[in-house]
N, C-alpha and C positions, 0 to 999 in steps of 0.2 A: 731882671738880673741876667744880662746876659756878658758870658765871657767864655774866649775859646778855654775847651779840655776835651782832656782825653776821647770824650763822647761825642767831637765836633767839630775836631782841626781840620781840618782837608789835610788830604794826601795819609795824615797817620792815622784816622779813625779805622778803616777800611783795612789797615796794615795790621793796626790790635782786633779785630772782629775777627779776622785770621788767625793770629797770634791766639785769641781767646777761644775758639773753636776748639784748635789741637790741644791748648793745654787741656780742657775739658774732654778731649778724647785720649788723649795719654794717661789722666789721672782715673777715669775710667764714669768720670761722670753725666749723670745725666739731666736736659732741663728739660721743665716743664709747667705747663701754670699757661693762662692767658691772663693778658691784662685790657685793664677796660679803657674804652674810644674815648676817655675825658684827655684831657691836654694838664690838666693839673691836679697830681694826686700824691697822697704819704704813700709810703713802701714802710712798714713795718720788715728790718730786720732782726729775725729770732730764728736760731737762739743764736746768741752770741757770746762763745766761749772761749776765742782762738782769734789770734792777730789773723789765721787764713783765712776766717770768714770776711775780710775785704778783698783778700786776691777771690773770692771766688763770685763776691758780689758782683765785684768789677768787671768780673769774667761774663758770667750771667748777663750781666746787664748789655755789655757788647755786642752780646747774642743776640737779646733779644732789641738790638737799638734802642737802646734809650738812651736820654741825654739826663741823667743823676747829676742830683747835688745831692751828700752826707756832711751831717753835723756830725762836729767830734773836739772836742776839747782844743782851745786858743793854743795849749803848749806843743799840741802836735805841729804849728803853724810855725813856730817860732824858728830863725836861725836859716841857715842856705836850705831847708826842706821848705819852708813855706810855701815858695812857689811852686816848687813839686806839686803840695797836698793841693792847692788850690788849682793846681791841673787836673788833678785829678777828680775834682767836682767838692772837694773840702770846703766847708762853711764852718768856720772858728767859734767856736762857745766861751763865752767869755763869763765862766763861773765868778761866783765871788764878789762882782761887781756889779752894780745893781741894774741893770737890764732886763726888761722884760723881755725875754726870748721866744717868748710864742709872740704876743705881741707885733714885734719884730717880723717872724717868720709869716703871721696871719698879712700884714700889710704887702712883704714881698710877691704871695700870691698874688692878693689884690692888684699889682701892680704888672701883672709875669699875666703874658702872654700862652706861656707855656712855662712848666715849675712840676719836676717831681723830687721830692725829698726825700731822702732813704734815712730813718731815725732806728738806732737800737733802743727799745723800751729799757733795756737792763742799764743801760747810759755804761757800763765798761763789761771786761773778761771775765771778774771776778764773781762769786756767788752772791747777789743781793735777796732779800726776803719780797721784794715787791718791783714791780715793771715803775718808772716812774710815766707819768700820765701828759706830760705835754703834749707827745704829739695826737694824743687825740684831743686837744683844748687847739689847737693849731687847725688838726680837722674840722671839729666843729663851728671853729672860728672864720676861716673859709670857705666852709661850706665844699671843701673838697671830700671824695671818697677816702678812704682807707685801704690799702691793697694788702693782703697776706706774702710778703714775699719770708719763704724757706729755705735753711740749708742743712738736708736730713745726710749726718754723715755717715749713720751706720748703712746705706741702701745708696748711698751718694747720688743723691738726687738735689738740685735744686731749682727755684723758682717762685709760682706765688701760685697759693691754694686758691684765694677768692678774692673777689672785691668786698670788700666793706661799709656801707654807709653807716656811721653814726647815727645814733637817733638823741642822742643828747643826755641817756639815763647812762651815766659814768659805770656805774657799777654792774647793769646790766652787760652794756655794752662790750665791757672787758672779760665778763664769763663769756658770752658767747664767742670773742676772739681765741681768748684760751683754749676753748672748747674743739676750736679747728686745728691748733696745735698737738692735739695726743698723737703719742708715738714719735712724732720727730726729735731725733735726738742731737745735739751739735757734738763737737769735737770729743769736746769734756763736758758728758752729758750731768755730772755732778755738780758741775757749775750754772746748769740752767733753772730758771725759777721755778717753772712748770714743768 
């Protein structure tokens, strides 16, 4: 899967890396985290409470070079934005219609040279009771890692706390991710699951 964005144009990546710096230094934030030597891995985004948690991802990720693709809902695609979103690294979810989407996602790895994916487990802003679990069914299905990427707003800090391998026990798995998450809080920390 490969197509120019934001993460890889010539001439404007290097202009936003710039761009992404200052805002991160204006807004008073701070990155931090390493990420691991594989070429294809998920980025867990949590929490996710605020439309800002993608200008900051976006920001982040500039920082640290990376070339992101995020999934997010087919309606955000729709209309003169689509090609925007899909500049932006946007991969359209086509709810409702029957598509296997890990499926999908698992084969693109396969197929990707290089492929890092950024998924919010809460799937939107709002307050859910439970993370939904695909992108760790997409991990494990790939056989790619799991990264912790963070964005703690009360300390304004963001980044990824850890690398994560899967081991394939769903329930286990996800205590111990949560586990790495205490104390960070998002925007509207009322809104976060954990």
């Amino acid at each position: 899967m490969y197509r120019y964005t934001l993460f890889n144009t010539p001439l404007i990546t290097p202009l936003f890396y710039w761009i992404a710096r200052a805002f991160l230094w204006v807004t008073g934030w701070c990155v931090c985290g390493r990420l691991p030597e594989e070429r294809k891995f998920i980025v867990i985004a949590y929490p996710h409470t605020s439309n800002w948690d993608a200008v900051y991802t976006l920001a982040i990720s500039l920082v640290f070079r990376l070339r992101i693709y995020w999934m997010a809902k087919s309606s955000l695609f729709a209309g003169p934005f689509g090609p925007i979103m899909k500049w932006l690294g946007g991969i359209p979810v086509y709810f409702g219609e029957r598509r296997n989407t890990v499926q999908q996602m698992i084969r693109r790895f396969e197929v990707s040279d290089e492929l890092i994916v950024v998924i919010a487990p809460e799937a939107n802003r709002s307050f859910v009771n439970n993370w939904k679990t695909g992108f760790y069914h997409m991990a494990v299905g790939a056989g790619v890692p799991i990264v912790l990427g963070f964005l703690d707003f009360e300390h304004r800090e963001g980044g990824y706390l850890k690398t994560f391998a899967p081991r394939g026990d769903l329930e286990r798995d996800l205590a111990r991710i949560r586990h790495e998450y205490r104390g960070i809080k998002g925007k509207y920390p009322e809104q976060s699951v954990y």
